[in-house]
C-alpha positions as CSV (number, residue, x, y, z in Angstrom):
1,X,8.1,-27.2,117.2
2,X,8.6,-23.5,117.1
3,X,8.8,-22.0,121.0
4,X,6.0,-19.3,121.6
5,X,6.1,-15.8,123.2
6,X,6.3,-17.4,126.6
7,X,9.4,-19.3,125.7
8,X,11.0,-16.9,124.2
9,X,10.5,-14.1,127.1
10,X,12.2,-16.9,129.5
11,X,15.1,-17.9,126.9
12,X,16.1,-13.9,126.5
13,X,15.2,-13.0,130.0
14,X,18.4,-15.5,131.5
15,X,20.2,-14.9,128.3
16,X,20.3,-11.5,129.6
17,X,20.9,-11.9,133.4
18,X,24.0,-14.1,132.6
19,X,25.7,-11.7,130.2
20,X,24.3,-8.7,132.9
21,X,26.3,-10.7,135.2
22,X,29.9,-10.8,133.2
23,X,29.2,-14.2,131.2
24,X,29.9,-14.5,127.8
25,X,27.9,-16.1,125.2
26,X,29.3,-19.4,125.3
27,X,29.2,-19.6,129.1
28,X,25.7,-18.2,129.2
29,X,24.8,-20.9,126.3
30,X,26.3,-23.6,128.8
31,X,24.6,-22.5,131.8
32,X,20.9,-22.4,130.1
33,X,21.5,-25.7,128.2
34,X,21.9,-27.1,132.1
35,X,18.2,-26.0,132.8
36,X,16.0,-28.3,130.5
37,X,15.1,-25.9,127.6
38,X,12.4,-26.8,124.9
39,X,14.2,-28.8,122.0
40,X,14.2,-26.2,119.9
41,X,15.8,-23.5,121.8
42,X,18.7,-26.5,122.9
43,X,18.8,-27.0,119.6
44,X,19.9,-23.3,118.9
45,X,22.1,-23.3,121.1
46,X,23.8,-26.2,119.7
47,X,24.0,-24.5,116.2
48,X,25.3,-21.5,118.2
49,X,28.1,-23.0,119.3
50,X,29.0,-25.0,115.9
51,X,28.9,-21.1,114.6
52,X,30.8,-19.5,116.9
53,X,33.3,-22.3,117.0
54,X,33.7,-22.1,112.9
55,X,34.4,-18.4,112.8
56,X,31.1,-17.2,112.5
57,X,30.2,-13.7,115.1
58,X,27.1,-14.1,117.1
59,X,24.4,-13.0,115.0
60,X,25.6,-15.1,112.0
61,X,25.4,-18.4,114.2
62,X,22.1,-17.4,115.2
63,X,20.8,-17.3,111.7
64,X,20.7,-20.7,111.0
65,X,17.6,-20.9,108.4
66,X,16.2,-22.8,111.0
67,X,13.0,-20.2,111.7
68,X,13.5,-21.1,115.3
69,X,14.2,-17.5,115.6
70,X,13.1,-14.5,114.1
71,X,14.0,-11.6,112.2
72,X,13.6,-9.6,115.0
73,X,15.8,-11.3,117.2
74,X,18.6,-11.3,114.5
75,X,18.5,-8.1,113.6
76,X,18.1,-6.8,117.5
77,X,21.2,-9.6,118.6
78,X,23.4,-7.9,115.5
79,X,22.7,-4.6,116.3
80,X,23.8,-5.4,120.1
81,X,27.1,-7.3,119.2
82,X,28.2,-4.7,117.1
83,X,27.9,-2.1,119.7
84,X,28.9,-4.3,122.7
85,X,25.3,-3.8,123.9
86,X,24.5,-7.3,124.1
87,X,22.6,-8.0,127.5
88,X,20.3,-5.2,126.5
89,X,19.6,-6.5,123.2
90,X,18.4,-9.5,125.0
91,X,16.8,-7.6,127.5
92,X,14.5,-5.5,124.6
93,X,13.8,-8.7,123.5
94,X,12.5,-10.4,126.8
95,X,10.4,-7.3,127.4
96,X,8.8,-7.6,123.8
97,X,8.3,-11.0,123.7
98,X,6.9,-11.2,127.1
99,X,4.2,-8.6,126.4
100,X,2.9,-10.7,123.5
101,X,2.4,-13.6,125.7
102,X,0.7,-11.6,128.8
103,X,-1.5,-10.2,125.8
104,X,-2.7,-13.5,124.6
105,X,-2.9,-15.1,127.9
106,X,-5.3,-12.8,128.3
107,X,-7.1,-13.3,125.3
108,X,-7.3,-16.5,125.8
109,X,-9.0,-16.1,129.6
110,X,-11.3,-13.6,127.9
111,X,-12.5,-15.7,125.4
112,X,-13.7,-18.6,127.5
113,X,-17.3,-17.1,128.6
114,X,-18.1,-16.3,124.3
115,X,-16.9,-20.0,123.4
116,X,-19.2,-21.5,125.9
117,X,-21.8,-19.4,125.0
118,X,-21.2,-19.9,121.1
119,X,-21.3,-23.9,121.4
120,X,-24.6,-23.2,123.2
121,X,-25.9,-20.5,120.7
122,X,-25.0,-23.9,117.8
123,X,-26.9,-26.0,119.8
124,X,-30.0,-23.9,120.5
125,X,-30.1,-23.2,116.2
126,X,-29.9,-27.4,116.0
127,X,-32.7,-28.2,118.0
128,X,-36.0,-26.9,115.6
129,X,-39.4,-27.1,116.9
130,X,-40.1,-30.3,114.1
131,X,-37.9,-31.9,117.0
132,X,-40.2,-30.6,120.1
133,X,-43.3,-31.9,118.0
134,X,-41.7,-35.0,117.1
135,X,-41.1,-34.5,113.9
136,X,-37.3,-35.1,114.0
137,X,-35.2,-37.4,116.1
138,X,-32.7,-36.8,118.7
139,X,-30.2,-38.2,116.5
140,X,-31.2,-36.0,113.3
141,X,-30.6,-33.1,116.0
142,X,-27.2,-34.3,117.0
143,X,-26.4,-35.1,113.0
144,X,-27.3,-31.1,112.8
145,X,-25.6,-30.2,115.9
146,X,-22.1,-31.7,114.8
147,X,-22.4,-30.7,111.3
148,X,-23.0,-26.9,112.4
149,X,-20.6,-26.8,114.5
150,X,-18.2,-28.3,111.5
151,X,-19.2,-25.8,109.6
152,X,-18.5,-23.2,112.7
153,X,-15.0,-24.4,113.3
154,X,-13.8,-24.1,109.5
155,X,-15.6,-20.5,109.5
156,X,-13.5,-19.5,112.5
157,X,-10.1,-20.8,110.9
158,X,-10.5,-19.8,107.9
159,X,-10.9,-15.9,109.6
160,X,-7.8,-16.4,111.6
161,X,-5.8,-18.1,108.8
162,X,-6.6,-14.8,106.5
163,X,-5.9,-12.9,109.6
164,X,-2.5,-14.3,109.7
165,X,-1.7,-13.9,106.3
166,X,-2.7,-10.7,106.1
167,X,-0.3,-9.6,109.4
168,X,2.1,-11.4,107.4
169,X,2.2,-9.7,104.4
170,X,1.8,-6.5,105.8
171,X,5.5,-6.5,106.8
172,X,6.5,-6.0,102.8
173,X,3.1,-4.4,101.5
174,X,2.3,-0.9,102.4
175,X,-1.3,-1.2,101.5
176,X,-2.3,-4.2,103.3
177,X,-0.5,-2.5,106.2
178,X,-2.7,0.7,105.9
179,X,-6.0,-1.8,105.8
180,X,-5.2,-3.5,109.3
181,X,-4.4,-0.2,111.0
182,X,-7.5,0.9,110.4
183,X,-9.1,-1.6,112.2
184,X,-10.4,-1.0,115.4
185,X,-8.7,-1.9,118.5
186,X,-5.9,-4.0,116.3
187,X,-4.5,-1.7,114.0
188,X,-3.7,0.7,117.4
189,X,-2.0,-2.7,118.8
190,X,0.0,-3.3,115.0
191,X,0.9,0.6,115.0
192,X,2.6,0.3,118.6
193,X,4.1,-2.7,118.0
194,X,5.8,-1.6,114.8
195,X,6.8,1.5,116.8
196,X,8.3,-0.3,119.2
197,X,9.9,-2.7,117.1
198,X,12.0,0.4,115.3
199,X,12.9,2.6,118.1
200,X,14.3,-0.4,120.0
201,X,16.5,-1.2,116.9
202,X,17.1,2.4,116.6
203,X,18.1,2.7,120.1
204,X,20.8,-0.4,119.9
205,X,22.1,0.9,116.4
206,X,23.1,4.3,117.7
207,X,24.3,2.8,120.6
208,X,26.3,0.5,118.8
209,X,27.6,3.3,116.4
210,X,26.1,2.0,113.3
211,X,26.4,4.4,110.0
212,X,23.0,6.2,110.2
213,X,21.5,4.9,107.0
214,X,22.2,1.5,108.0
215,X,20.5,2.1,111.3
216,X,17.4,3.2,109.5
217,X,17.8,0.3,107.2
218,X,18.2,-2.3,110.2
219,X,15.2,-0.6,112.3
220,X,12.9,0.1,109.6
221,X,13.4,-3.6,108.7
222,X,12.6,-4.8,112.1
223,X,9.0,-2.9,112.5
224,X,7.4,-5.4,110.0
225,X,5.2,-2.7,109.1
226,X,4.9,-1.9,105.5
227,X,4.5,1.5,105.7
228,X,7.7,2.4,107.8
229,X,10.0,-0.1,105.6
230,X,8.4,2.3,103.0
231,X,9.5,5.3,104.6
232,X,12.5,3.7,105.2
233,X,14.0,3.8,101.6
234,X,13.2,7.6,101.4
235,X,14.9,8.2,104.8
236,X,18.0,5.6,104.1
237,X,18.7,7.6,100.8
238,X,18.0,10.7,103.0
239,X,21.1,9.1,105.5
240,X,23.4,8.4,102.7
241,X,23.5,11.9,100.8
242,X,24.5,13.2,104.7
243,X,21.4,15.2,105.3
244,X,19.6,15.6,108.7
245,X,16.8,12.8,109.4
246,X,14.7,15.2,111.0
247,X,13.0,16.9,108.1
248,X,12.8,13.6,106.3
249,X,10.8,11.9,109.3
250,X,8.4,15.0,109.3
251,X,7.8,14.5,105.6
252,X,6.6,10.8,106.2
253,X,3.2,9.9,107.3
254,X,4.8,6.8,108.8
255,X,5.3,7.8,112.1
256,X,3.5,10.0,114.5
257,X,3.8,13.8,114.0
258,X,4.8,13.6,117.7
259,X,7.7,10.9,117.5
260,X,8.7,12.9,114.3
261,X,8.9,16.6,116.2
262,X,10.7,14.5,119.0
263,X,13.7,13.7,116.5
264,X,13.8,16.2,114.7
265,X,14.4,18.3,118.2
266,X,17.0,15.6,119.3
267,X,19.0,15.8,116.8
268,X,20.0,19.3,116.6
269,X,20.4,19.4,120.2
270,X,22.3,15.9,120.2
271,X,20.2,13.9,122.7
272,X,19.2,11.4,119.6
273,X,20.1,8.3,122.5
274,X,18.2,9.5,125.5
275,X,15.4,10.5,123.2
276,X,15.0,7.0,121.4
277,X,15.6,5.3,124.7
278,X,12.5,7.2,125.9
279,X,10.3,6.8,123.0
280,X,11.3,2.9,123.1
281,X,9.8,2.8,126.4
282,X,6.9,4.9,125.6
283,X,5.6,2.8,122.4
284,X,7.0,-0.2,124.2
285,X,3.8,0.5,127.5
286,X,2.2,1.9,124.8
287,X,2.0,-1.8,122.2
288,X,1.1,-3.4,125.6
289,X,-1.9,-1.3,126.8
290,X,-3.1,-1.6,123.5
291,X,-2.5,-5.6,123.0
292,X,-4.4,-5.9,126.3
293,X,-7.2,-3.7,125.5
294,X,-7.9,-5.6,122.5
295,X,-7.7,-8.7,124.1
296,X,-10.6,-7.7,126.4
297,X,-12.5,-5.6,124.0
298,X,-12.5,-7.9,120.9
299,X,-13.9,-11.3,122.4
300,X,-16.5,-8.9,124.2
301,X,-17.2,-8.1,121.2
302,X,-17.7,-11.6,119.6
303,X,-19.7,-12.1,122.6
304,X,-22.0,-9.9,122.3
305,X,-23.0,-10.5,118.2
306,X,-23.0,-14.5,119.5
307,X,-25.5,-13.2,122.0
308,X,-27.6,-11.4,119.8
309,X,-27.6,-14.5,117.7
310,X,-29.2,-16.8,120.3
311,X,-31.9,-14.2,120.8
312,X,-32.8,-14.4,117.3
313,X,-32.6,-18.2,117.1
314,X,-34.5,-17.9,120.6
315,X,-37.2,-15.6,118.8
316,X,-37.1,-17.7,115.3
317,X,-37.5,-20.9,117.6
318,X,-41.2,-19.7,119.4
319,X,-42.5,-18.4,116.6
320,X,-41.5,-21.4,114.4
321,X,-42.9,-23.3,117.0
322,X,-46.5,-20.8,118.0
323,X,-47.1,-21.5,114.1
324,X,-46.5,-25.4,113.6
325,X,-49.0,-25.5,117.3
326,X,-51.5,-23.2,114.7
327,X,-51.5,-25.3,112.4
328,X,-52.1,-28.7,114.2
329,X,-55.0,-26.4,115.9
330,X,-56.6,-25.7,112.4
């Protein structure tokens, strides 16, 4: 089993204290296999050290095909061996992974008030005023109760599977990318987090003194947004012919006009570090203002249409049953 955002945020977080604190990787990959990991992440750390120990550098024995970890991690962990810079590769990581899972604890929390109000809205539309009358038994109601409810559950994940797939694809396909940040509340969240995700990357590749169109390559890569891997080929071709970046970030619709006049800026006066350290920060508080905010807003949200549904089934229910008490009446 795959660990989740809460895992991960731990496992980088005291990757990063022991390197912080003069360890190297096999020693910090010794000390955490001491404190009862998940299997999964013991079980990277055992293909870690059957990499390292065949020849292989850091990032390589992390990429084991394994999908324990992800793109994002390999790419941010190469970035920060090449450079030396690799405690705060680990640390970028603990932060981003550890905003993801404060973001859906609180979804989760806020979504327990509409799910108890939803089975209750199912069970109000099972019970029809035949059954008040006696015209249906409670077991017929129950037979309708389950099979709505059925019917309720499949609804709801079939949404989220096409949800997911959707997010997924977005990462190579710039238009299915441009449909989700249009939506409200999430495409803010997707459009921070992508941000995020590249000036990070950015940040470790200059650091690390990668060639500037493999730096754009790497940290367009890791956005896993369409439209900036997009952008990306324009600007990596941009890198190679030895032109500023500037202009060619301006050009793109991509990224914000603000992030773009930032750069452009930076690199004439030479500050391209402390400038995407900054804006890494910024879109980092940023993706995690917006992930909470749309964890609050969006089961409100649910709540209040599965609110205005038990009023109509309330409504529908009375006048169903003001008519059948007409009719016995005539």
């Amino acid at each position: 089993m795959k660990p989740g955002p809460r895992q991960k945020h731990l496992f980088h977080a005291e990757m990063a204290k022991l390197l912080e604190a003069g360890f190297d990787i096999r020693r910090a990959a010794d000390v955490l296999k001491d404190t009862r990991l998940p299997a999964a992440q013991e079980t990277l750390l055992a293909e870690l050290h059957l990499g390292l120990a065949s020849g292989k550098t850091i990032s390589e024995a992390f990429h084991t095909g394994s999908g324990i970890i992800s793109d994002l991690e390999r790419r941010m962990i190469h970035a920060g061996e090449r450079g030396g810079r690799l405690a705060e590769a680990f640390r970028h990581l603990a932060e981003h992974f550890g905003m993801i899972a404060s973001a859906r604890d609180e979804a989760v929390k806020s979504l327990i008030y509409p799910l108890i109000v939803l089975h209750l809205g199912i069970l109000i539309a099972s019970v029809p005023s035949d059954w008040i009358l006696g015209g249906m038994t409670l077991a017929g109601v129950l037979r309708d109760f389950v099979r709505n409810l059925l019917l309720t559950y499949l609804a709801v994940a079939a949404a989220w599977l096409l949800l997911r797939f959707l997010w997924r694809k977005a990462a190579d396909h710039p238009g299915i990318d441009r449909l989700l940040q249009r939506l409200p509340w999430i495409g803010k969240a997707r459009r921070n987090l992508a941000m995020a995700r590249f000036s990070q990357v950015y940040h470790s590749c200059l650091l690390s003194g990668v060639s500037m169109a493999e730096t754009v390559r790497l940290s367009c890569d890791a956005s896993r947004s369409g439209l900036i891997r997009e952008a990306g080929a324009k600007l990596a071709a941009t890198a190679d012919s030895g032109h500023p970046l500037g202009p060619a970030f301006m050009a793109e619709g991509a990224f914000p006009l603000a992030f773009s006049r930032s750069y452009t800026t930076a690199e004439e006066s030479g500050s391209l570090d402390t400038d995407l350290a900054r804006w890494a920060a910024l879109f980092q508080s940023d993706a995690a203002s917006s992930m909470r905010a749309a964890a609050v807003v969006l089961p409100k949200v649910c709540y209040f249409f599965i609110l205005l549904f038990i009023g109509w089934k309330i409504v529908s229910f009375y006048s169903g049953y003001f008519q059948t008490i007409q009719k016995m009446a005539e």
